[in-house]
N, C-alpha and C positions, 0 to 999 in steps of 0.2 A: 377494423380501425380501433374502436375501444380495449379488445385483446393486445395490440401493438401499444395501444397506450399505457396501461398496466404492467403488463411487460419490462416497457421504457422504465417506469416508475421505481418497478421491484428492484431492478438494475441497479438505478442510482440511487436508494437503499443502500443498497449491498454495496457500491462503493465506497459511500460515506461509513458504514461500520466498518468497513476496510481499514480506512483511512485512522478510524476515533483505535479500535484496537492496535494498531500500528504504533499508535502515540501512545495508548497506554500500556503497552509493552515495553516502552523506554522505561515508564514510570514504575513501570514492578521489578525490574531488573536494578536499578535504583535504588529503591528500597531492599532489596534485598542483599546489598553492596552496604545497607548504612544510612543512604540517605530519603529522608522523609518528606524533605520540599512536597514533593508531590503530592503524599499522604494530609498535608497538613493543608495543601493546597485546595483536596478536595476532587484531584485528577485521576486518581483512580478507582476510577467507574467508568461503565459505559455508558452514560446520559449524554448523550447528544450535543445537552443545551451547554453541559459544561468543557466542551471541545470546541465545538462549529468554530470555524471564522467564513464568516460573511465570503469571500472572496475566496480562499483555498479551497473550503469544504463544498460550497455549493455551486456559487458564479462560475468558476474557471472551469470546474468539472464538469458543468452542465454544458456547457459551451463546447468544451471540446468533444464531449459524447454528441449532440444538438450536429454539429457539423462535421462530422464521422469521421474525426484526426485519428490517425493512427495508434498516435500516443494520447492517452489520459491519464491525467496524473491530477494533486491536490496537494491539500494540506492540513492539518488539524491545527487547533493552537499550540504551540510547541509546549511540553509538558515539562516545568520549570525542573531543572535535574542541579543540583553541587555538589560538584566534584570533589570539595573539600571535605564533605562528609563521610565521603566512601572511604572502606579500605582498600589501599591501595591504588588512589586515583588514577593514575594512567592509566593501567589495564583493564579496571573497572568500566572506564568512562568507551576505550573502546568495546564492551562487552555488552554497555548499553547502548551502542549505535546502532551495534549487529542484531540486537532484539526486534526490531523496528520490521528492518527486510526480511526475517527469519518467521516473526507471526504473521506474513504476508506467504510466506510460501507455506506455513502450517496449515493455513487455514486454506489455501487452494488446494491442498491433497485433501483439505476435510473435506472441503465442497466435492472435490473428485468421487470420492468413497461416500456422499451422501447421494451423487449421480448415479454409479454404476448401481447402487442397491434399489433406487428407481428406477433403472432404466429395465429391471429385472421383473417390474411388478405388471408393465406396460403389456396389455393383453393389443397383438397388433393387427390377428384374423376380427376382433370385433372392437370396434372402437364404442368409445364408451365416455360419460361427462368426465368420471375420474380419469380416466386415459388422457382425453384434452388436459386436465388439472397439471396432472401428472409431468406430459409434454410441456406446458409452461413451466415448470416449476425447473425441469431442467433446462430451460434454455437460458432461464436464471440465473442456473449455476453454472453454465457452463460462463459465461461474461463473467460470474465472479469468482472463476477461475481465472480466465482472464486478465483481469484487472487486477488480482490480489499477484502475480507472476508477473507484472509488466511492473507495479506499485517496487515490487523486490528488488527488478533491477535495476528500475529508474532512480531508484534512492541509493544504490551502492555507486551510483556515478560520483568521483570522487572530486566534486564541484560543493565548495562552502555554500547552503549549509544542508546539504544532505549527507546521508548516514556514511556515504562512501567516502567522505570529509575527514569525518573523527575518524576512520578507521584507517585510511591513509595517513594522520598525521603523526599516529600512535609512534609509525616507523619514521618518522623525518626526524634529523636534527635539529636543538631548538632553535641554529639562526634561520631555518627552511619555515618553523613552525610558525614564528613572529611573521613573516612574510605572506606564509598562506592565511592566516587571521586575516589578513588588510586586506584578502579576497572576498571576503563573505559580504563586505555592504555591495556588493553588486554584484551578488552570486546569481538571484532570478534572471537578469541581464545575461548573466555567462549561462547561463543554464538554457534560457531561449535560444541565444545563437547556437551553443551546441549541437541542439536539437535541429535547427536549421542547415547549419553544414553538414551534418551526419545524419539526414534524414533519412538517406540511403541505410545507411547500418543499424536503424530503427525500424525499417522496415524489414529488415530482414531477421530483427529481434521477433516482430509481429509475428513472421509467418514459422520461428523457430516456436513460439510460446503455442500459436494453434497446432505445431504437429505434436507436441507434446501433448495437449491437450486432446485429440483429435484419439492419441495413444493409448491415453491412461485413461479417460473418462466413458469413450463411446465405442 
């Protein structure tokens, strides 16, 4: 019970730094484009206290790991980016969308390749305290493998205002573009239902990310 608790703990951990590097991945891609907002802001770092939102980072995420939803997904506080600063705004601003879901999947091949180099150490004729360490530690990472590969693609869903948003809109013309802005105050709304009527092809997202995982890792 107390190993399953810890466990649980280390997980959603590892979610929430998912979640904070995700976001400050926008912010260094940004900066590196030109613009400082975020610099100035104070957002790129990985402190915790200066990302959490109450309700994305912890509540919603907790909830849906707590009742074994298929899909877990969050939020950080969004990392202030302007696009007027950059060069070359349009292309920039989608190249910081794509930063978001791309250190989600970085980070699940790092998790991958900090797994297989444990799974190597794992003495399995004599178990042993470090061998239990060991076994939690991967089962760690394999959830945050998980999550950092589900995190990727949930947010390229091209629903206002996740990253699959700006990256879609890059290609719209701008009388499409003014129309899909007027989406975004009820993007969380369109984003639940989505997930509702397509829960089918969420789960079959699920069992695509464990055979991969299942592949690469073990």
């Amino acid at each position: 019970m107390l190993v399953s608790i810890i466990i649980n703990i280390l997980i959603f951990i590892t979610l929430i730094f998912s979640i904070i590097i995700h976001e400050v991945a926008h912010g260094y891609v940004a900066f590196f484009f030109g613009d400082t907002t975020a610099k100035r802001s104070g957002r790129l770092t990985l402190n915790p206290l200066k990302h959490i939102d109450p309700v994305g980072t912890i509540i919603l995420p907790l909830l849906l790991r707590l009742s074994n939803s298929p899909v877990v997904f969050g939020w950080a506080k969004p990392v202030p980016v302007n696009t007027m600063n950059m060069r070359n705004p349009k292309t920039s601003m989608v190249l910081v969308a794509a930063a978001g879901p791309l250190s989600n999947i970085i980070q699940g091949l790092f998790l991958i390749l900090i797994g297989r180099v444990l799974l190597m150490t794992i003495n399995y004729q004599v178990p042993t305290i470090a061998s239990s360490i060991i076994a939690v530690a991967i089962t760690v990472l394999g959830w945050g493998v998980f999550y950092n590969f589900l995190l990727a693609f949930f947010n390229l869903i091209p629903i206002p205002p996740l990253d699959g948003s700006r990256i879609l809109r890059f290609f719209m013309p701008s009388s499409l573009q003014v129309l899909f802005d007027k989406l975004e105050p009820y993007g969380i709304l369109l984003i639940f239902i989505v997930l509702y009527f397509f829960r089918d092809a969420f789960d079959y997202v699920y069992k695509l990310i464990i055979y991969v995982i299942g592949n690469l890792m073990y």
